[in-house]
C-alpha positions in Angstrom: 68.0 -16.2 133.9 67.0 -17.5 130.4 63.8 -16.0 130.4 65.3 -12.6 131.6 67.9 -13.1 128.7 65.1 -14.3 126.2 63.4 -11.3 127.4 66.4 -8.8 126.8 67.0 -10.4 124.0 63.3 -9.7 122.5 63.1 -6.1 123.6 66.5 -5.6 122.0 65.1 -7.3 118.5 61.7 -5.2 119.7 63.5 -2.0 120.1 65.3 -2.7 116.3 62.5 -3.3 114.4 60.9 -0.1 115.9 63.9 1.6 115.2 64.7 0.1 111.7 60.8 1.4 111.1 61.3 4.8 112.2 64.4 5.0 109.9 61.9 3.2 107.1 59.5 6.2 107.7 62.3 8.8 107.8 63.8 7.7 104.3 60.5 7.5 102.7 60.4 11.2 104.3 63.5 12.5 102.8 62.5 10.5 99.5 59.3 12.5 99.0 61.4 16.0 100.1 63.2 15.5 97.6 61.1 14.4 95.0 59.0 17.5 95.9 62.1 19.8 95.6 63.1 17.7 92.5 59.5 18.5 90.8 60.1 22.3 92.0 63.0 22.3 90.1 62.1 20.9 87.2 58.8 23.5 87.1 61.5 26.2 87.3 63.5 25.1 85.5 60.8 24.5 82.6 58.7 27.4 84.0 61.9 30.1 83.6 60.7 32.9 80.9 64.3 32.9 80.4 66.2 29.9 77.7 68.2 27.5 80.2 69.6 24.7 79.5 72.3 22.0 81.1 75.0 21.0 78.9 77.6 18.4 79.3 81.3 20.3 79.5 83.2 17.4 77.6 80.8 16.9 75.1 79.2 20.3 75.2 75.7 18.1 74.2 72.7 19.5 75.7 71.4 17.5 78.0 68.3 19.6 78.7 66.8 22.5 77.5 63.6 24.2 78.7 60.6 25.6 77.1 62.0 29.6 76.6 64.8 28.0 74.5 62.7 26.1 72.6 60.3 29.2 71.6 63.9 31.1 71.5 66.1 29.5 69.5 63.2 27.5 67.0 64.6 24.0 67.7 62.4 21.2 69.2 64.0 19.3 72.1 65.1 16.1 70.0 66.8 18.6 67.7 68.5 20.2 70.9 69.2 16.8 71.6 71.6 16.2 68.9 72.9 19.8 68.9 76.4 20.6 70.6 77.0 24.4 72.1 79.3 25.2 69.1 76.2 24.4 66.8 74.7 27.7 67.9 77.9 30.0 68.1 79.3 31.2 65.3 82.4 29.4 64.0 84.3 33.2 65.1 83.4 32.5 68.5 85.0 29.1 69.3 88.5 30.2 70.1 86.5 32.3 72.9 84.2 28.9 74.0 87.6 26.9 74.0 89.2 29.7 76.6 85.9 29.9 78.7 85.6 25.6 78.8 89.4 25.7 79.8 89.0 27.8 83.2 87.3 24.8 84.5 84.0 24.7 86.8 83.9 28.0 87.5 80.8 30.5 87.5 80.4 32.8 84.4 78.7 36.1 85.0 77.4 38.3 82.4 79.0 36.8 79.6 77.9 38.1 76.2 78.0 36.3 73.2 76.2 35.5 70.2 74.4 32.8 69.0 72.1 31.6 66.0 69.1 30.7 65.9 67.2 27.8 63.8 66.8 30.4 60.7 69.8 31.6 60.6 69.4 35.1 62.9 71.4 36.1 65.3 70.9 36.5 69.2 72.7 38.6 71.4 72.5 37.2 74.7 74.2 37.5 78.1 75.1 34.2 79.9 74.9 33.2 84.0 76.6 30.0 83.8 77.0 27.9 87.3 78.9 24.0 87.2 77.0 21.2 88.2 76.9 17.8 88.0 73.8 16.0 86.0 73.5 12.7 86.2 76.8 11.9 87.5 78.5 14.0 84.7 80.1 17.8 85.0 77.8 19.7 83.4 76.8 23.5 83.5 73.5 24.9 84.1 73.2 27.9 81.7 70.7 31.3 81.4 70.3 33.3 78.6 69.2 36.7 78.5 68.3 37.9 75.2 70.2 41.9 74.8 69.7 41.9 71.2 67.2 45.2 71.7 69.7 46.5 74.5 72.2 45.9 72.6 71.2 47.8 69.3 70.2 50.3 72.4 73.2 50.6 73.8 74.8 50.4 70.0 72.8 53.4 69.1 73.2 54.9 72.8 76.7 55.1 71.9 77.3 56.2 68.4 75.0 58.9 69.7 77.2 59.8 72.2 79.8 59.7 69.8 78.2 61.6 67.5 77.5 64.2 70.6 81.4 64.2 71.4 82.2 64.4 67.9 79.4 67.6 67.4 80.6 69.2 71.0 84.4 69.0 70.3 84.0 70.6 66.6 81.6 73.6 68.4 83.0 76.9 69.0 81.0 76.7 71.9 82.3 75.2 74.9 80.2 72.6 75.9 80.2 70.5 79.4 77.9 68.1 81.4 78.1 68.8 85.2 77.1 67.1 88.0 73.9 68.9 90.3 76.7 70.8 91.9 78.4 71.8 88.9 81.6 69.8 88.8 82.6 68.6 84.7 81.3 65.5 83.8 82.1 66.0 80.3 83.8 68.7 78.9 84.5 69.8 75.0 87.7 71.0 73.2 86.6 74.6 73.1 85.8 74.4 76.9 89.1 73.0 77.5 91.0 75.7 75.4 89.1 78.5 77.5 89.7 76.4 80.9 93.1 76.3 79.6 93.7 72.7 80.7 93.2 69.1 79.6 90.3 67.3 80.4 91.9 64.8 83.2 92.4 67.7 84.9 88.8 69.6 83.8 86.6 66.9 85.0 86.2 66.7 88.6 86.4 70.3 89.0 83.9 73.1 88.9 82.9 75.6 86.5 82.8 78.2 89.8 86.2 77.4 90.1 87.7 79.8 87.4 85.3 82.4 88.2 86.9 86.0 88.4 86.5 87.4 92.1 84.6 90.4 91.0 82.1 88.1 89.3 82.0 85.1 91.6 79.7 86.3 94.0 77.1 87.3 91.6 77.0 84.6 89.3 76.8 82.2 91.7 73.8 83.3 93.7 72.3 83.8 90.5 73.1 80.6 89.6 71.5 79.1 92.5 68.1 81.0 92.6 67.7 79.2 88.8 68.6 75.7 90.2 66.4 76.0 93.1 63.5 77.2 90.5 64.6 73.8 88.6 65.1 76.8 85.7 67.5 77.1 83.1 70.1 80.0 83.8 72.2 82.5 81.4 74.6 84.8 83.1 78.0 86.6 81.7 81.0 87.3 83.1 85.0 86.5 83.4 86.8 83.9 83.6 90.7 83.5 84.7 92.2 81.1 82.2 94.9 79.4 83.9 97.7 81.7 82.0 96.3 84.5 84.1 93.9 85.8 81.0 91.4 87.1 81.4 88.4 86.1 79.4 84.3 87.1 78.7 82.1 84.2 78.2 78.5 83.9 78.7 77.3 80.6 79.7 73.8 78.9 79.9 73.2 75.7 81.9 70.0 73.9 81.7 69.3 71.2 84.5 68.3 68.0 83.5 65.5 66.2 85.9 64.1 62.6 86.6 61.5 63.0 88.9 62.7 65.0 91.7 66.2 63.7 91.1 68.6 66.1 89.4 71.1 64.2 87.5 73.3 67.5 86.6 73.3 70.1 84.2 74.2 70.9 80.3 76.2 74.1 79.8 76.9 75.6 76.8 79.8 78.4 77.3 80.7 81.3 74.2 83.9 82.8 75.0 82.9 87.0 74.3 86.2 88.0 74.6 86.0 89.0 71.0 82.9 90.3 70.9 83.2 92.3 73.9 86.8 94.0 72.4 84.6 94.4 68.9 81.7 96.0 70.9 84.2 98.1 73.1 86.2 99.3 69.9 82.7 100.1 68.6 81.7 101.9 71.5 85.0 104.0 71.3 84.6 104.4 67.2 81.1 105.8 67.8 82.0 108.0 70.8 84.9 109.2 68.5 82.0 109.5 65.8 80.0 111.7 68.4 82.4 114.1 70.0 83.5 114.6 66.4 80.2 115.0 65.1 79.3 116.9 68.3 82.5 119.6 68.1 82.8 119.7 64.0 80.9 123.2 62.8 78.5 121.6 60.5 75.8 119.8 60.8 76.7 115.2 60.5 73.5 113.4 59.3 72.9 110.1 58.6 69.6 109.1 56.7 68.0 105.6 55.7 68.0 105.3 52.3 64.8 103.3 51.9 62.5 104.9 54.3 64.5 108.5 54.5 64.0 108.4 57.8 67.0 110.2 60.1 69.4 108.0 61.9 71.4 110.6 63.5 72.4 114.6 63.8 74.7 116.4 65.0 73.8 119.0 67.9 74.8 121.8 65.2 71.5 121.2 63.9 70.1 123.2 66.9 72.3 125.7 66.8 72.8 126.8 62.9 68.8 125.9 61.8 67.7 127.5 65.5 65.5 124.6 65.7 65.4 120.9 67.9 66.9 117.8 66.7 63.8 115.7 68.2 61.7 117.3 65.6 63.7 116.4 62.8 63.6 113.0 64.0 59.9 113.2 64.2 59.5 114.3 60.7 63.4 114.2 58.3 62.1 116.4 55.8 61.4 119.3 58.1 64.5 121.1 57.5 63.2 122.0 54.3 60.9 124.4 55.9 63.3 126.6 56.5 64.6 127.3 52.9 64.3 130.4 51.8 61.3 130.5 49.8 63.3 131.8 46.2 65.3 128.5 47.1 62.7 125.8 47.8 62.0 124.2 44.4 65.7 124.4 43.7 66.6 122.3 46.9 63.6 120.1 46.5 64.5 119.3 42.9 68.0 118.5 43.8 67.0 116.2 47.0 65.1 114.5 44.7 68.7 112.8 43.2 69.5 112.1 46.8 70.7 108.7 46.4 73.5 110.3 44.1 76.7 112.2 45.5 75.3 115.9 45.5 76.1 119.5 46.5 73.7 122.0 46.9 73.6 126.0 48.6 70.9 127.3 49.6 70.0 130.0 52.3 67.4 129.4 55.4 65.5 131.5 57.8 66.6 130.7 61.5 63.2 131.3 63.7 64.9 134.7 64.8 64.9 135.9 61.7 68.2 135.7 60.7 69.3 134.7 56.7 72.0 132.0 57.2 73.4 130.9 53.7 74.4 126.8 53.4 76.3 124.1 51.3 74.9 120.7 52.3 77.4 118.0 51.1 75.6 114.5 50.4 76.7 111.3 49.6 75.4 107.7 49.9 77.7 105.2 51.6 77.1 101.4 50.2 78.4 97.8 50.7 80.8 95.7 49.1 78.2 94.8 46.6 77.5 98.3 45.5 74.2 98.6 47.5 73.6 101.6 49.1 72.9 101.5 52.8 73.3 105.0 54.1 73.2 108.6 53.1 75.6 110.9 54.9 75.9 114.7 54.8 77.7 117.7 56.1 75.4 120.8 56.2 77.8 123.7 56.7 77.1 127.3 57.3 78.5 129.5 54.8 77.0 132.6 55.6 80.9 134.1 56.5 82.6 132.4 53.5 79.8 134.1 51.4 79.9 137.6 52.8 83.7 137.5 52.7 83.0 136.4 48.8 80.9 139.3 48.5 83.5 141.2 49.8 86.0 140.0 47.8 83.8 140.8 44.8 83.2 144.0 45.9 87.0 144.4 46.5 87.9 143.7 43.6 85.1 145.9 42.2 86.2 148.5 43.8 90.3 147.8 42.8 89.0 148.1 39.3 87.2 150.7 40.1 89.9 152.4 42.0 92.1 151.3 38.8 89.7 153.3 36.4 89.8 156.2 38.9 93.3 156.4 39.1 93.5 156.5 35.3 90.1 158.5 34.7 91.8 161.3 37.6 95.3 161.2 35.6 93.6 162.6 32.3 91.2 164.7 33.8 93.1 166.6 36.1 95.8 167.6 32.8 92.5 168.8 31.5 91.4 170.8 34.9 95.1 172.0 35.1 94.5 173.4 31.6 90.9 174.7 32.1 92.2 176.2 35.1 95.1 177.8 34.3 93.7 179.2 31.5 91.0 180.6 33.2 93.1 182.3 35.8 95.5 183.5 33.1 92.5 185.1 31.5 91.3 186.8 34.2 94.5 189.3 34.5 93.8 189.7 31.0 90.3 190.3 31.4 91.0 193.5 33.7 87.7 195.3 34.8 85.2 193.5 32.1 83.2 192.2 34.9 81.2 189.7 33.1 84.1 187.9 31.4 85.6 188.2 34.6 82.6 186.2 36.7 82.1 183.6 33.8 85.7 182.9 34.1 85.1 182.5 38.2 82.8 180.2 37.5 85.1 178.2 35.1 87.2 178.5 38.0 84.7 177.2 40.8 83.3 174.1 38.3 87.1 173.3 38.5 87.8 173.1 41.6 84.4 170.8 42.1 85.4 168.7 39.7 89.1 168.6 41.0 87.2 167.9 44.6 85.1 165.4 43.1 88.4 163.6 41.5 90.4 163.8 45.0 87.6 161.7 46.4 87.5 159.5 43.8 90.9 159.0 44.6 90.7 158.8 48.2 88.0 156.5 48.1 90.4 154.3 45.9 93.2 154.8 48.8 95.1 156.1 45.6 95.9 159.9 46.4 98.5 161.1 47.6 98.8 161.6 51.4 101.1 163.7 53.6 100.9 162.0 57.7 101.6 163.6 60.5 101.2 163.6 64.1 98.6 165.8 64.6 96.4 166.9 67.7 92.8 166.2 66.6 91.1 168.5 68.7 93.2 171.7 67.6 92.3 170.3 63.8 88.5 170.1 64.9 88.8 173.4 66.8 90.0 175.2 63.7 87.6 173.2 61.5 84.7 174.9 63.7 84.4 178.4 61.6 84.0 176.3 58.4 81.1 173.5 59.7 79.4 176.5 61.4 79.0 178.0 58.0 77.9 174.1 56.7 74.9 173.9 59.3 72.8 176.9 59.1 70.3 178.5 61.0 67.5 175.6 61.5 70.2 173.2 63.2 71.6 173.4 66.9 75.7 172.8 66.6 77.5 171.8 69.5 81.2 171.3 69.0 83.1 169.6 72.1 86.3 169.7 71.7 89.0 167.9 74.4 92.3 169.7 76.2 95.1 167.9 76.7 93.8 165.3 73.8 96.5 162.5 72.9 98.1 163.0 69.2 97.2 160.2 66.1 99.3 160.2 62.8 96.9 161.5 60.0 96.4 163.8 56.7 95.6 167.2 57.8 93.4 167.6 54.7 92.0 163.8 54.9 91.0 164.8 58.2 89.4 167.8 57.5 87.4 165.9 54.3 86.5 162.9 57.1 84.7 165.5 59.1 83.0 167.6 56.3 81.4 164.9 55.0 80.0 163.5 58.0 78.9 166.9 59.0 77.6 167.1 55.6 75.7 163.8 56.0 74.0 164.6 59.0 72.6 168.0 57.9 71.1 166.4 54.5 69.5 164.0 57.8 68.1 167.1 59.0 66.1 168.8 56.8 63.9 170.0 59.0 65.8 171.0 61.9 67.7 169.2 64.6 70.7 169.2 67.1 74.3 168.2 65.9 76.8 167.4 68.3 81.0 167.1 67.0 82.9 166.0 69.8 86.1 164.3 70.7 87.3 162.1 73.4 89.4 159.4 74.1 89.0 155.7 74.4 90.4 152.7 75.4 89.7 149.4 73.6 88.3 146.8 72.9 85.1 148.3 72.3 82.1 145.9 72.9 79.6 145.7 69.7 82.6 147.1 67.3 85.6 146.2 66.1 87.6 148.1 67.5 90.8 146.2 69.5 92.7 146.5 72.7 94.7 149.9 72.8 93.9 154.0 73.4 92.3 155.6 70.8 90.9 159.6 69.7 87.5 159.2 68.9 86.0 161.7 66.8 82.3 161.7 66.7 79.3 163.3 64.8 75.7 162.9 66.0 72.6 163.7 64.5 68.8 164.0 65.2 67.8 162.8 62.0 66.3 160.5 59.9 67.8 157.8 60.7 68.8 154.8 58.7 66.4 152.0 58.1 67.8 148.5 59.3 67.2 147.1 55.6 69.8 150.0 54.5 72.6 149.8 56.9 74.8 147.2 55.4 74.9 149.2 51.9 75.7 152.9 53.2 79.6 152.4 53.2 78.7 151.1 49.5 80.5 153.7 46.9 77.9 155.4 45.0 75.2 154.4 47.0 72.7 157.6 48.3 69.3 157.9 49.7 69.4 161.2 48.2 67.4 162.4 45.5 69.1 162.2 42.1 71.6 164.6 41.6 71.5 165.4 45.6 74.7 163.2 46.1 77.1 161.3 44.3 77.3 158.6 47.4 80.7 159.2 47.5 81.2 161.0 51.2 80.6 157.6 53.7 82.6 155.5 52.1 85.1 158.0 51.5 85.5 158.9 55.4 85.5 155.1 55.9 88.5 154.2 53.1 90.5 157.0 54.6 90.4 156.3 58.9 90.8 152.5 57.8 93.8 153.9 55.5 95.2 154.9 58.9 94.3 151.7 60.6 91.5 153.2 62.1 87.9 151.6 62.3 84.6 153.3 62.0 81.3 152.6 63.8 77.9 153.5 62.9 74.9 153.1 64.9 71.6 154.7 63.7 67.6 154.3 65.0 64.8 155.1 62.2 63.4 158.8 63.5 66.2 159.2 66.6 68.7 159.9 64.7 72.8 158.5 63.8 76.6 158.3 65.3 79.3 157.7 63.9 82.5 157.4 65.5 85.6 157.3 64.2 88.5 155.9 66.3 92.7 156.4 65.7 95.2 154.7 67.4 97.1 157.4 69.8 100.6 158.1 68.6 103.1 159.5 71.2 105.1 162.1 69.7 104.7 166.2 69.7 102.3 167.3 66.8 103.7 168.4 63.5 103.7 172.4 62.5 102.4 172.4 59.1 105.2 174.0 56.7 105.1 178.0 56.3 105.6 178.3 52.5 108.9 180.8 52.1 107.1 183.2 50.7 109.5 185.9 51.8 108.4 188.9 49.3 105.5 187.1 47.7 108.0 187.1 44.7 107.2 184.2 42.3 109.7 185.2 39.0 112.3 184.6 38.1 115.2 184.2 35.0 116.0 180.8 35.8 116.0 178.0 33.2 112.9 175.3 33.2 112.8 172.4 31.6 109.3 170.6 31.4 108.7 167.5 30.8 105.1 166.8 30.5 103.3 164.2 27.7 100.2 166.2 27.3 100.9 169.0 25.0 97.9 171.3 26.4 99.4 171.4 29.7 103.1 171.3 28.5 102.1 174.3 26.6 99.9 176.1 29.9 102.7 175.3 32.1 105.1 177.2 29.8 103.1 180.5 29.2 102.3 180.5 32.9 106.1 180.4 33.7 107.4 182.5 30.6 105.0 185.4 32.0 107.2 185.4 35.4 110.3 185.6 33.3 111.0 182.1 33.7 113.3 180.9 30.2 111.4 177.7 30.1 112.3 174.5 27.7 109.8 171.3 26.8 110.1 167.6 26.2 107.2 166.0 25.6 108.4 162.3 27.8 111.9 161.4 29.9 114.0 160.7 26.4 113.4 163.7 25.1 114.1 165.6 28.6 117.5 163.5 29.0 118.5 164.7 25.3 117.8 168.3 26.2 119.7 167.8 29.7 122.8 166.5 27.8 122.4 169.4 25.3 122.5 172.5 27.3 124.3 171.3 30.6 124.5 173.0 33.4 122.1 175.6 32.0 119.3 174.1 33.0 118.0 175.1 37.0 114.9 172.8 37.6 113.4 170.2 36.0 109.1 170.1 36.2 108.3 166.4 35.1 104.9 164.1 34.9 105.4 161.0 37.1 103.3 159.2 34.5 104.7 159.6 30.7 105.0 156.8 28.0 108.6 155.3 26.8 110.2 157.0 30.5 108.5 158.3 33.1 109.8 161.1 35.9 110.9 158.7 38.3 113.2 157.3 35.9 114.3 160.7 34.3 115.0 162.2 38.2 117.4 158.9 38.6 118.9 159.4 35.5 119.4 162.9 35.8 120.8 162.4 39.3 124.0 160.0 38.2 125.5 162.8 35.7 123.8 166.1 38.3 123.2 165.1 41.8 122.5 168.6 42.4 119.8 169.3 39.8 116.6 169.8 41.8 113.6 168.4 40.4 109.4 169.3 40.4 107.4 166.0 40.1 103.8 166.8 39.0 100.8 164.2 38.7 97.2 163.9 38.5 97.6 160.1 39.4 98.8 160.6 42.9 99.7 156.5 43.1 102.8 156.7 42.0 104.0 159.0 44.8 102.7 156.7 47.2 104.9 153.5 45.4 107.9 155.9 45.4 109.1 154.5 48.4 112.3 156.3 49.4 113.3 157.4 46.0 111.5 160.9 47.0 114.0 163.0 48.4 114.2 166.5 50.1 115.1 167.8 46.7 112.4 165.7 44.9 108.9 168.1 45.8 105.5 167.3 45.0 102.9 169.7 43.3 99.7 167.7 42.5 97.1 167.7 39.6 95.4 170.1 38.6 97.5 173.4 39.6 96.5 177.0 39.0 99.6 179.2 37.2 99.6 180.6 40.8 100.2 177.6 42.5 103.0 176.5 40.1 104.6 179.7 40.2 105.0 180.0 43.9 106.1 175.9 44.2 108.7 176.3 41.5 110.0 179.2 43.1 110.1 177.5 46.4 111.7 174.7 45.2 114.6 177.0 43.7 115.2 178.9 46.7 115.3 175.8 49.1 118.5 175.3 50.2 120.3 172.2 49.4 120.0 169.0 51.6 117.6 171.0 53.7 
């Protein structure tokens, strides 16, 4: 039993020892495992590339510092050693250490702070901090990255994005940063103004979202073909501003790329709304320009100053220089080749000053042929400065304007022409009245002397030329007197026949074709007879050799084409010749007075214009159409008057007595025919008184009374002329009948309704006949008949 006990006991000691040396080996174990993890430590620690070190959180003494910090912060490790943690922060950042110490053991992550360095620099470093306990003491284990370069980095990072903000919100421009899909990042004032929101609620949304409907569709797949192509895009379009505007902008977004990533997008946005109601009120001022330009009646030019090359012209270009606009655009200065050659150094001279406000006429030849006369207007348009920057012009054609100023001339030519006739005709027909009463008075002297008696014939028929060549002169000057009625104007033509028979001769073939049952036109018997005779008259001296003359009358209804003649029924009186003809060149002057194609002393060039001044006088119009070799018409037309034609008056000629006993007074200023008129009515028994103007004749009036039967005045006398005498006389002897006598027929015409039945007419120059019978007519007329 001992022995089994001794023996337990020995495998029990056996069994500790083995075990107390398995626990020896185990420790020894652990011992090195942690002596190797110790040593690992310790070579990371020292090994870090980062400054560490361990320092005591009472004392804040570093109790170990590796290698990095050394090369770091320039201390050697016994000067670390007697170094505390607020030795290397500035004295600024203690209150900051004292908060951090005072959380306790507690982790610090990325904490940045500044220290100093052995020289004085400064670090900026960011600090892992975790607690531990070092040699039986809390402690922390510290890392320090050095972010001095990140720092400035991020420093400059962002005062550049300040500076970018500060740049983007003062741009007119709206500017934005947008994610790959477009939503707003960033967005700028001017963005934000068009948006028309603030930027909490811009960003997060996208720039599609304010898209107008009618753009939407379009801009977007644009948009998306240039961000699959990694391109920049640019498209225009509206934009609905949260008001309910509506807004142009144009925007260009550039996408920005790392790799294959694509971190968003820069836009840049210009609001156009402006610009597009500028470029719209341009487009309507220039259309207004054109239509204007394209409808005014001149020609609108603009020119280039420098280059004088042609901006613009109107479409009347084409039609007033008969010539294409594109070929003055080829080549400005090719108007010019149209001025009349007598005008081309003139015009060239005065273009020469074109950079001066000028006015110049001048006259051009169309490609037709046609003379067209023009006033170019021309003026340079400059800037605020003064410069000039355009020349403008108006080109207008005067041709019109000028004929009507040659009219005019001519009109009033022929006033003072008509003027001088009038006054010319007054004084010569008191000397024909003389000449010719004289002459007839001494041919019943002259009895069976033939010779005196054919000289004085002669006197007789120079006379009457001479009074025929005064009536024209007259009528041409619309100035004689004229007696209207409504007359049937083929009757007139039919009893006109006899006398243009006579006119034509032998070597022409007349046809006269007159019209029954023609309507009636008010006119002058004797104006009408004159109109025809000197158109029948023309047309022979068109004929010399021979030829066929046709006279004809029909009727018409206007307007007329190629004449002027309006809407209405006319008579139309026409004379047609074989003749000459008249040459193109010629056919504006033959309504001229005075003008002839005859031979010198062949034709005073009176008859044309003549026929013309009287079938205008009775608003008629004339037409003249002629061929060189085939001969000329001309057509007269007069407005149809309703009414039954006029009888011509059958002169009371009862017996053929023309004496008488009664008592004349005349009143005439000319003493020649004062004294003719008073033989010629003392020889028919007449007791005849004179008075040389309308003083004298009221003196003599008052003198003898009633004794006086008829008074035979001049219209035109100086101090008081008949009219005035006749009124005169009339207030005192409303009965007293009264002869008015003139050679210048005008004043009948301005009488008005001062001419009464008792007032008769016997015109300039008379034979003693003529008188005779129309004084002895007057005083057998009964009273208010």
């Amino acid at each position: 039993m001992h022995v089994w006990l001794t023996v337990f006991l020995g495998l029990v000691v056996v069994g500790l020892l083995v075990q107390t040396y398995r626990q020896s080996i185990a420790w020894k174990r652990v011992r090195g495992a942690r002596q190797e993890d110790r040593s690992r430590l310790l070579a990371l620690f020292e090994g870090s590339p980062l400054p560490t070190w361990v320092f005591d959180l009472e004392t804040l003494r570093f109790l170990k510092v590796n290698q990095a910090a050394l090369r770091q912060y320039g201390y050697t490790r016994a000067e670390f050693g007697n170094l505390t943690l607020r030795d290397i922060r500035s004295a600024d950042q203690w209150p900051e250490l004292d908060r951090l110490l005072a959380l306790g053991p507690v982790p610090l992550v990325a904490q940045r702070v500044r220290h100093r360095r052995k020289d004085g620099t400064e670090l900026h470093v960011e600090i892992h901090a975790q607690p531990v306990i070092y040699r039986g003491r809390p402690a922390r284990l510290a890392i320090m990255e050095d972010i001095t370069g990140r720092q400035a980095a991020e420093l400059a990072l962002r005062e550049s994005e300040a500076q970018f903000r500060t740049m983007a919100d003062a741009s007119p421009a709206g500017v934005a940063m947008t994610t790959p899909d477009g939503e707003f990042r960033y967005v700028n004032h001017a963005a934000l103004r068009m948006l028309g929101m603030p930027l909490d609620r811009a960003v997060g949304i996208g720039w599609r979202a304010g898209l107008h409907p009618d753009d939407r569709e379009r801009l977007l797949s644009e948009w998306h073909v240039a961000a699959a192509a990694r391109q920049a895009y640019t498209g225009a379009g509206r934009f609905l501003h949260t008001d309910g505007r509506v807004f142009w902008w144009r925007m260009r977004t550039s996408p920005i790329w790392t790799g294959d990533e694509c971190l968003g997008h820069v836009a840049v946005i210009i609001d156009e709304t402006e610009q597009r109601s500028a470029e719209e009120a341009l487009r309507e001022s220039e259309e207004r320009f054109r239509q204007l330009a394209e409808h005014i009646p001149a020609v609108v030019y603009l020119v280039e100053p420098q280059t004088g090359s042609m901006l613009f012209v109107s479409p009347a270009y084409e039609r007033i220089w008969g010539r294409t606009r594109s070929s003055l655009y080829a080549s400005p200065w090719s108007f010019l080749d149209a001025v009349h050659p007598d005008d081309q150094d003139r015009v060239r001279a005065a273009y020469e000053r074109r950079l001066k406000r000028l006015t110049v006429e001048y006259r051009i030849i169309r490609p037709d042929g046609d003379v067209i006369s023009i006033e170019d207007l021309q003026f340079p348009i400059r800037h605020a400065d003064g410069s000039i920057y355009l020349i403008a012009g108006l080109a207008f054609d005067i041709t019109r304007r000028t004929q009507l100023e040659t009219q005019l001339v001519e009109s009033q030519k022929m006033e003072s022409l008509g003027r001088l006739a009038g006054g010319v005709a007054h004084d010569f027909n008191n000397l024909l009245t003389v000449i010719l009463s004289y002459a007839d008075l001494l041919k019943e002297t002259a009895g069976a002397q033939a010779e005196i008696v054919q000289g004085l014939e002669e006197i007789e028929n120079a006379g009457q030329r001479a009074a025929t060549l005064t009536r024209q002169l007259l009528t041409f000057a619309q100035r004689q007197v004229v007696d209207p009625r409504v007359l049937d104007v083929n009757e007139a033509l039919i009893g006109l026949s006899p006398v243009i028979r006579h006119m034509v001769g032998e070597r022409i073939a007349l046809e006269i074709r007159p019209l029954a049952h023609v309507p009636t036109a008010r006119l002058d018997a004797n104006q009408l007879d004159q109109v025809v005779m000197n158109l029948v008259s023309n047309a022979c001296d068109a004929m010399p050799s021979g030829g066929t003359l046709r006279v004809e009358v029909e009727t018409v209804s206007g307007p007329v084409p190629g004449t002027d003649v309006p809407a209405g029924e006319f008579v139309a009186l026409r004379v047609v010749d074989t003749g000459t003809g008249i040459p193109p060149e010629l056919r504006a002057q033959v309504l001229d007075p005075f003008f002839t194609t005859k031979p010198k002393g062949q034709g005073t060039g009176l008859g044309l214009s003549t026929s013309y001044g009287i079938v205008t006088q009775f608003g008629g119009f004339m037409d003249l159409t002629s061929q060189v070799d085939r001969g000329t018409t001309v057509t007269c037309y007069f407005p149809v008057v309703e009414a039954a034609p006029v009888a011509e008056p059958v002169a009371d000629a009862g017996t053929g007595v023309t004496a008488g006993t009664e008592t004349i007074l005349v009143v005439e200023d000319e003493p020649m025919v004062r004294d003719v008129a008073r033989t010629t009515l003392e020889r028919h028994g007449y007791h005849v008184i004179t008075a040389a103007n309308g003083i004298e004749g009221l003196r003599v009036v008052a003198e003898r009374g009633d004794a006086i039967d008829l008074v035979v005045t001049d219209i035109v006398m100086p101090q008081m002329g008949g009219w005035e005498l006749a009124e005169r006389l009339h207030e005192t002897r409303p009965a007293l009948r009264v002869l008015f006598t003139s050679g210048y027929n005008e004043e009948i015409a301005n009488a008005g309704g001062r001419v009464g039945a008792d007032m008769a007419f016997l015109p300039k120059p008379y034979l003693p006949a003529a008188l005779t019978h129309r004084v002895r007519q007057v005083l057998d007329a009964p009273w208010n008949v």
